[in-house]
Every structure is written in C-alpha cells, then in structure tokens.
C-alpha positions as a Markdown table, in Angstrom:
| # | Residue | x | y | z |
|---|---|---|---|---|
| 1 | Unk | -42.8 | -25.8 | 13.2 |
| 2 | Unk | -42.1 | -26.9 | 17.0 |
| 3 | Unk | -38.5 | -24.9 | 16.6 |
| 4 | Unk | -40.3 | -21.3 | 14.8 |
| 5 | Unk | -43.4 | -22.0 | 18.0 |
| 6 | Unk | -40.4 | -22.3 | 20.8 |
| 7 | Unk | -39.0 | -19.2 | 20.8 |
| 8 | Unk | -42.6 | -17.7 | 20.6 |
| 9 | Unk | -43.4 | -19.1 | 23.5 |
| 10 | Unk | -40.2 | -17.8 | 25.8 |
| 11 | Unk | -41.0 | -14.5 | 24.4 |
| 12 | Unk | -44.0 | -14.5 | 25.8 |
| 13 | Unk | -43.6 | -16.0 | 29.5 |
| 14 | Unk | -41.1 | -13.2 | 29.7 |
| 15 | Unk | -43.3 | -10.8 | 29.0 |
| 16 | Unk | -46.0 | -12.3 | 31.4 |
| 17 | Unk | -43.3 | -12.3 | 34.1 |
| 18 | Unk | -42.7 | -8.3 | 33.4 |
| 19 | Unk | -46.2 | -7.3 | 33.2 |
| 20 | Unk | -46.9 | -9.2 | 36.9 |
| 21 | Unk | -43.7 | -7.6 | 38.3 |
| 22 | Unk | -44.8 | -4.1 | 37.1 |
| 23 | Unk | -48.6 | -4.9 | 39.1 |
| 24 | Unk | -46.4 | -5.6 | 42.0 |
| 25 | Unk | -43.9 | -2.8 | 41.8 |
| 26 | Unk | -47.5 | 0.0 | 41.3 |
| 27 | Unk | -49.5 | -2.0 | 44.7 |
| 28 | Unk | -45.9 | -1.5 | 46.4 |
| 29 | Unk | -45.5 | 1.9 | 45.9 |
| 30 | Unk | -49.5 | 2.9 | 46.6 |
| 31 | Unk | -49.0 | 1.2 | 49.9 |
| 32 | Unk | -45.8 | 3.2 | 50.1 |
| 33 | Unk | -47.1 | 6.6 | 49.6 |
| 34 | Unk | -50.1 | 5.5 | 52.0 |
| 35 | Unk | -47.6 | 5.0 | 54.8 |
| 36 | Unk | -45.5 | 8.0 | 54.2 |
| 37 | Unk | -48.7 | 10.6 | 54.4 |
| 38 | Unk | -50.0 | 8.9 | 57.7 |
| 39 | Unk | -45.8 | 8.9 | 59.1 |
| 40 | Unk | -46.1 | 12.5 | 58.4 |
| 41 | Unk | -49.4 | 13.1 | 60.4 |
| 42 | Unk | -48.3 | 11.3 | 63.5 |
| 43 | Unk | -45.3 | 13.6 | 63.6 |
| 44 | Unk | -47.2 | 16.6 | 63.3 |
| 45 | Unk | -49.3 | 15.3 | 65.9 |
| 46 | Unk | -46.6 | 13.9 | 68.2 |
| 47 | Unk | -45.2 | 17.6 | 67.7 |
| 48 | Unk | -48.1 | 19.2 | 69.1 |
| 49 | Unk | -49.0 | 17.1 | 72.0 |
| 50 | Unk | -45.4 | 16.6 | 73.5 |
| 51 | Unk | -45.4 | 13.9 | 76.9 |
| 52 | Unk | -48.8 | 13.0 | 75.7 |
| 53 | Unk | -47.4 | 11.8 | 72.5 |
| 54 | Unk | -45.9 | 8.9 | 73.3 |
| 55 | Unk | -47.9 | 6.3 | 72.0 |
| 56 | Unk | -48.1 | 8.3 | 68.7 |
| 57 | Unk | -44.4 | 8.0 | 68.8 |
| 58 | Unk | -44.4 | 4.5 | 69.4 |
| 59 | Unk | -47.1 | 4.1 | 65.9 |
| 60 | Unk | -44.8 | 6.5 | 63.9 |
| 61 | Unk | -41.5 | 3.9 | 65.0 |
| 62 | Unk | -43.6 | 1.3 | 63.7 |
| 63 | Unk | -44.6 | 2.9 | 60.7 |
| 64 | Unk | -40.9 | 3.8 | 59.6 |
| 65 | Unk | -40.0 | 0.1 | 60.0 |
| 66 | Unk | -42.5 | -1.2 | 58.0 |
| 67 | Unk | -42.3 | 1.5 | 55.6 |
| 68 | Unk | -38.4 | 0.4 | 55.1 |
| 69 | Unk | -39.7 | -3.4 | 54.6 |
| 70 | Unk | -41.9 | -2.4 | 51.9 |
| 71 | Unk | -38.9 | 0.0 | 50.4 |
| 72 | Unk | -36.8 | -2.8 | 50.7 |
| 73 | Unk | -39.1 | -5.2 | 49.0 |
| 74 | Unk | -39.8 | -2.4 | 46.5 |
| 75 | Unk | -35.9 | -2.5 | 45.9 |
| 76 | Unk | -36.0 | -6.6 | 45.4 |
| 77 | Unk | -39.0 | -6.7 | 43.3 |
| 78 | Unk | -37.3 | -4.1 | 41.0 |
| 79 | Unk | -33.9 | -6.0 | 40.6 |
| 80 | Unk | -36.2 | -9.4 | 40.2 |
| 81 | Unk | -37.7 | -8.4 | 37.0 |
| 82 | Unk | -36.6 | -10.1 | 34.2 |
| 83 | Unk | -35.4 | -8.3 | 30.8 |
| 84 | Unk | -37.4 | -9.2 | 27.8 |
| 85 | Unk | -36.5 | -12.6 | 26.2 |
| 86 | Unk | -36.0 | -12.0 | 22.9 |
| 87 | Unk | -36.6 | -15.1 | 21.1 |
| 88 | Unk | -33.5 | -17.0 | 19.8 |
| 89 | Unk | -33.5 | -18.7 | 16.4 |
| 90 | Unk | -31.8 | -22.5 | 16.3 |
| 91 | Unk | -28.8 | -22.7 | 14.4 |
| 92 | Unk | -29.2 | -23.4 | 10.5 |
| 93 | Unk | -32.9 | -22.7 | 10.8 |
| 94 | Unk | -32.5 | -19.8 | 8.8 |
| 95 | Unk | -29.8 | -19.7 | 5.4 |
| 96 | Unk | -27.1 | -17.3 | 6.0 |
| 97 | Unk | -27.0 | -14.2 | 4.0 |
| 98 | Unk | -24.7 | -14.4 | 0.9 |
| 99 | Unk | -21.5 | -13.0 | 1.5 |
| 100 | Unk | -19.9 | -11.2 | -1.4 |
| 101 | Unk | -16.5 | -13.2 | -2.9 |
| 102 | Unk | -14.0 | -10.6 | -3.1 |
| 103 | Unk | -12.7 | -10.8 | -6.8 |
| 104 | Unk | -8.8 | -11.6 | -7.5 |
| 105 | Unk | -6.5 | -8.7 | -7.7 |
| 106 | Unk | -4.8 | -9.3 | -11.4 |
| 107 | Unk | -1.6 | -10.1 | -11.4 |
| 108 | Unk | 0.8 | -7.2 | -10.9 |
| 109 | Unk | 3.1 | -7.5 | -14.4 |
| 110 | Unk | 6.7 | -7.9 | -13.6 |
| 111 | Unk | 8.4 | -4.7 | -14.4 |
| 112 | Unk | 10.5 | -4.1 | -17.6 |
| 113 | Unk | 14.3 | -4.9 | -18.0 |
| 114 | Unk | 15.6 | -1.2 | -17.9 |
| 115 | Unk | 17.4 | -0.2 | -21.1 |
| 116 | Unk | 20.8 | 0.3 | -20.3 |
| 117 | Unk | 22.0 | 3.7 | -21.3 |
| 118 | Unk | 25.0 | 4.6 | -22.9 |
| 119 | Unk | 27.4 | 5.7 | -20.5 |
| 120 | Unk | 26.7 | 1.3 | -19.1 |
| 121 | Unk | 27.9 | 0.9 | -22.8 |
| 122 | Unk | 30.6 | 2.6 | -22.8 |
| 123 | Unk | 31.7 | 1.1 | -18.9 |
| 124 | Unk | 31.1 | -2.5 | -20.3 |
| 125 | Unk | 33.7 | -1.6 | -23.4 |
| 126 | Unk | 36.5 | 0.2 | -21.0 |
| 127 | Unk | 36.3 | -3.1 | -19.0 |
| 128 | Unk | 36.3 | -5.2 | -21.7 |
| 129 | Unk | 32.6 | -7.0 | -20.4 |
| 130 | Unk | 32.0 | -8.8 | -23.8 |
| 131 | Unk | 28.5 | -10.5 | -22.0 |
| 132 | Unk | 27.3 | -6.7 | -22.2 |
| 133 | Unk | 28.1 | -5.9 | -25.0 |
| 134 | Unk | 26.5 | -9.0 | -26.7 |
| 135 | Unk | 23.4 | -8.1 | -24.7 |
| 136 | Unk | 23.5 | -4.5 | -26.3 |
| 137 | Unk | 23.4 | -6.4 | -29.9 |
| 138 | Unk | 25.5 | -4.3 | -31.7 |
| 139 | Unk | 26.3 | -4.0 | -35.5 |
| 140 | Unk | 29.6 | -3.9 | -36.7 |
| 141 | Unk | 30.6 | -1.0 | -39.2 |
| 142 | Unk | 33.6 | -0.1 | -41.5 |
| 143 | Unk | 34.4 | 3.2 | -42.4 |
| 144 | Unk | 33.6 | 3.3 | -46.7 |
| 145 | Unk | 36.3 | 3.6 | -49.2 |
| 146 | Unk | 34.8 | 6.5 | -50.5 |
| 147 | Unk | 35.6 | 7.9 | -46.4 |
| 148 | Unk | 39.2 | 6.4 | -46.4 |
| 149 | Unk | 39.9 | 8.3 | -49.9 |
| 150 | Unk | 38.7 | 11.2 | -48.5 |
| 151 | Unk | 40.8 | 11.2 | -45.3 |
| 152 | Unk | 43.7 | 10.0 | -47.5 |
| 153 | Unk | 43.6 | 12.8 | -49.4 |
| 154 | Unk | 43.3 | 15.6 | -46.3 |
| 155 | Unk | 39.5 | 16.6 | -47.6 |
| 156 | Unk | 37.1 | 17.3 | -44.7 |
| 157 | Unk | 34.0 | 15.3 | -45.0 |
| 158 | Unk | 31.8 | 13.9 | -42.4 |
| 159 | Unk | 33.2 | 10.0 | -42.1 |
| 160 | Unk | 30.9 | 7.5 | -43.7 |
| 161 | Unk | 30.4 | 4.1 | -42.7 |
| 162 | Unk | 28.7 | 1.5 | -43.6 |
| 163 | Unk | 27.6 | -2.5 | -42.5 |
| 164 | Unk | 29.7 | -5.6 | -42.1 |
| 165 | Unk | 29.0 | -9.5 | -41.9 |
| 166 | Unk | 31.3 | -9.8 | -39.6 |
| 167 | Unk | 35.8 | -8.0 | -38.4 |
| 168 | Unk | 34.0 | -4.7 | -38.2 |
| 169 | Unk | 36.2 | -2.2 | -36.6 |
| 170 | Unk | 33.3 | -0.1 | -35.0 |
| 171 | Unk | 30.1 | -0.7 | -32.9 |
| 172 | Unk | 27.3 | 1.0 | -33.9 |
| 173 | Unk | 24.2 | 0.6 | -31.4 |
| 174 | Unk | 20.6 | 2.1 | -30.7 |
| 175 | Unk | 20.1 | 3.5 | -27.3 |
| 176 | Unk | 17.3 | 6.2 | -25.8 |
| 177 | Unk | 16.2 | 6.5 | -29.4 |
| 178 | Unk | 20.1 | 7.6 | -30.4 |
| 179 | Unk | 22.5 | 5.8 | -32.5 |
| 180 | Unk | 25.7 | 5.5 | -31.3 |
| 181 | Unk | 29.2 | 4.5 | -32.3 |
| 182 | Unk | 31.9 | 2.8 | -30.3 |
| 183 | Unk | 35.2 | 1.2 | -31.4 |
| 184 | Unk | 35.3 | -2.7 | -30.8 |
| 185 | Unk | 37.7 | -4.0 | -28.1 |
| 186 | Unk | 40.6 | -4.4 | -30.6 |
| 187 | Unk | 40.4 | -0.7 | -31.8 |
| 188 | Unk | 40.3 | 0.8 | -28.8 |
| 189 | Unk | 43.4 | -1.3 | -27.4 |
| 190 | Unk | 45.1 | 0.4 | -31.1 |
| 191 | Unk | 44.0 | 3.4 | -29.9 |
| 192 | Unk | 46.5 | 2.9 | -26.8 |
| 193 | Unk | 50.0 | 3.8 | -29.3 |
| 194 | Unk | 48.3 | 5.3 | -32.2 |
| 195 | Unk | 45.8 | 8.0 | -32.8 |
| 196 | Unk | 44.4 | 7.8 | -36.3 |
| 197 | Unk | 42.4 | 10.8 | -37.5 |
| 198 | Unk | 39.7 | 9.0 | -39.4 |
| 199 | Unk | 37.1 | 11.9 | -38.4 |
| 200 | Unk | 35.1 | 9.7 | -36.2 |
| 201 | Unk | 37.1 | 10.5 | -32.0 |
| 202 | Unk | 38.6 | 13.4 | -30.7 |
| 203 | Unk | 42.1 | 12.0 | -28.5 |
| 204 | Unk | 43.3 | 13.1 | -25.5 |
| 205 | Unk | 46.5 | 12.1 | -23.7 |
| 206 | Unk | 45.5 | 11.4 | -19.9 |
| 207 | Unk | 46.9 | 9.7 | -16.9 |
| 208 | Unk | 45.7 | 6.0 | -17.2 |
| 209 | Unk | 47.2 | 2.6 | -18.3 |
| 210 | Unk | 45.1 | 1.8 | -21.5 |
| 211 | Unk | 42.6 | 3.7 | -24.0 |
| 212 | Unk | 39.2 | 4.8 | -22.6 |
| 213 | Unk | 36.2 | 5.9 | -24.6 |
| 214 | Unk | 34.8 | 9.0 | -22.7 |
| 215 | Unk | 32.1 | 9.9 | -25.6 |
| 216 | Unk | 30.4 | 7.6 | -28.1 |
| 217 | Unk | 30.7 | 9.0 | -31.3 |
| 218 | Unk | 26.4 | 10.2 | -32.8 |
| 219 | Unk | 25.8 | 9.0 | -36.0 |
| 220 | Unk | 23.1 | 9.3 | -38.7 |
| 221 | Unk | 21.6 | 8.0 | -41.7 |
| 222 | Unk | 22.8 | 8.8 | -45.1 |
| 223 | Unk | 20.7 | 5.9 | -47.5 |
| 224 | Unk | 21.7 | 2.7 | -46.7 |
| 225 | Unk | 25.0 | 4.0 | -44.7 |
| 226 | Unk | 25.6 | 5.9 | -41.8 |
| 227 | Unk | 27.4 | 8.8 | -41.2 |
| 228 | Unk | 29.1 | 10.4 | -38.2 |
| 229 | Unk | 27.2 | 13.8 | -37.2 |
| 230 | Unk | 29.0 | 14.3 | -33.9 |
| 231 | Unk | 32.9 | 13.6 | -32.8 |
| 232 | Unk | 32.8 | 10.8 | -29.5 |
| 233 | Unk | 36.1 | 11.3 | -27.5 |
| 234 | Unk | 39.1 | 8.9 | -26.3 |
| 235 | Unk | 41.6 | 9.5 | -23.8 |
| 236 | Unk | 44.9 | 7.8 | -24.8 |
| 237 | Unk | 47.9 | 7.4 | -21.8 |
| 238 | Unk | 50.0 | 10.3 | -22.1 |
C-alpha cells in the first residue's frame, strides 16, 4: 500500500510546485505590463516638456531597470518550474506482460540423393567405377535362345533378353522412369577386337584406346522378358 501511496504523493507536490510557479509567473507579468504603460507615459511626457524633463527622465531610467529585474526574474521563474512528475512504479510491483514464445521452425528435411542419370551411368562403365555401378543396382540379362537362333539364322527380330542369377553379359537398369541396357565391363572390353551383331549396339570405329558406350541401348517389356526397342551405340578403336 505505502509503495501504490508514494508515487501518488510525488505526483502531486509536483503539481503543487507548478500551480504556485504559474501564480508567480501571472503577478510577474501584471506588474510587468503596469511598468511598461507608465515607461511609455513618462516618455511621452519627457518628449513634450524637453530641459524641464529631466527628472521625468531620471523616473523613466529607473523604471527601465526595474522593469529588466522583473523580466529577468520572469525569465528565472520560468526555467524554475518543474515538469510534471509522473509517478514511477517500484520494480516487480506490477507482473510483466506475457511475452509470446516464438514457436520452433520445423526442421528443414535434408534434400534427396539426386538420381543419377544415365549419361553418370554410362561415365562410371567407360571408367570402369564398379562402386557406381553397384549403387545403380543393376540386373544382369542374357540375350534368349529363341534371340541367338534368330540372329544365327540372319532373321531380323528385335533381340530378346531375358534375367539371370548371376555371369550376365548385359546391364539392364531403371533410370528417369526409362529402362536402359548396358554391356557389363567384360563385354564392353570384347567389344574392343570384335563387333558382334547381336541387334542390341550400333559400332563405330573411333580414335580412342579401348571400347566406349556412347548410347545405352532402350528396352521394353515383352511378358516376363525384355526386349530391345531402340539400338544404344559403341565406339570401337579404329
């Protein structure tokens, strides 16, 4: 209670002190304005009367000095007056306002592992990167004996293939929603000194030291096999 009455109290005595400076600062300037009319008499007077005003001269120096007291006190008084106290509250008198809790940002998931694409595939197999290719999980394919008759025999039929445990001579992998076929690091070292024509690469002799897949091969279901719907391409040193 004594702490809420306290600053009550200075608020008041301050307003006291600036009501009694105001009474001041009004008798001040009434005796001001007082002076100044009678100052401006006397020289009207001391105007008209010459040598014979004198002693009105002597009143009207008087006059001006104590009218520049009073302007001077007027000038004190007004710098004297004291602002307004506003009434200060002790500390932890009053609770705080709650302050909001800013909420936690969720966790910003960690981007995807890009795909690779393709044309990575086919870099990793040139360079013989067997880490990437494992990564790409492939399946190895054989070409069908139905296919191998086929070729055998000259007829032109889109080259079958089909899934192996395990010594598959081709790699067939999903990639941008395509299914692709590459030969496995042994075939495409075979491909270096001989060019079979098993309907699944177009070769090219080029200026290089060993084989190079340029194009994966496109394949495409047929039942439970595959089938090759578009020729890749190999360049062979020649």
């Amino acid at each position: 209670m004594a702490l809420v009455l306290q600053p009550l109290f200075i608020g008041g005595l301050g307003l006291l002190f600036g009501l009694a400076a105001l009474a001041w600062a009004y008798v001040l300037a009434k005796r001001i304005g007082k002076l100044r009319y009678r100052l401006a008499n006397l020289e009207r007077q001391a105007s008209a009367r010459g040598q014979e005003g004198l002693g009105l001269t002597q009143e009207l120096s008087q006059l001006k000095a104590e009218l520049a007291q009073l302007r001077f006190s007027q000038g004190s008084q007004s710098a004297a007056v004291l602002p307004a106290v506003s009434p200060t509250v002790p500390p932890n008198t009053f609770p705080a306002p709650l302050q909001a809790v800013p909420r936690p940002e969720p966790p910003i998931p960690a981007p995807a592992a890009a795909e690779p694409g393709i044309d990575s595939l086919i870099a990793a197999i040139n360079r013989g990167d067997k880490v990437a290719i494992r990564e790409a999980s492939p399946a190895e394919l054989n070409i069908t004996r139905a296919s191998e008759d086929a070729i055998q025999m000259g007829r032109s039929l889109p080259t079958g293939l089909e899934v192996v445990s395990g010594g598959g001579s081709y790699l067939h992998v999903q990639l941008g929603g395509e299914d692709w076929l590459l030969p496995t690091e042994r075939t495409l070292e075979g491909f270096r000194t001989h060019q079979p024509a098993k309907g699944i690469f177009l070769f090219r002799p080029h200026a290089a030291a060993s084989a190079q897949v340029v194009q994966a091969a496109r394949l495409e279901t047929e039942g439970d096999q595959w089938r090759v719907s578009e020729l890749g391409e190999i360049h062979y040193p020649g």
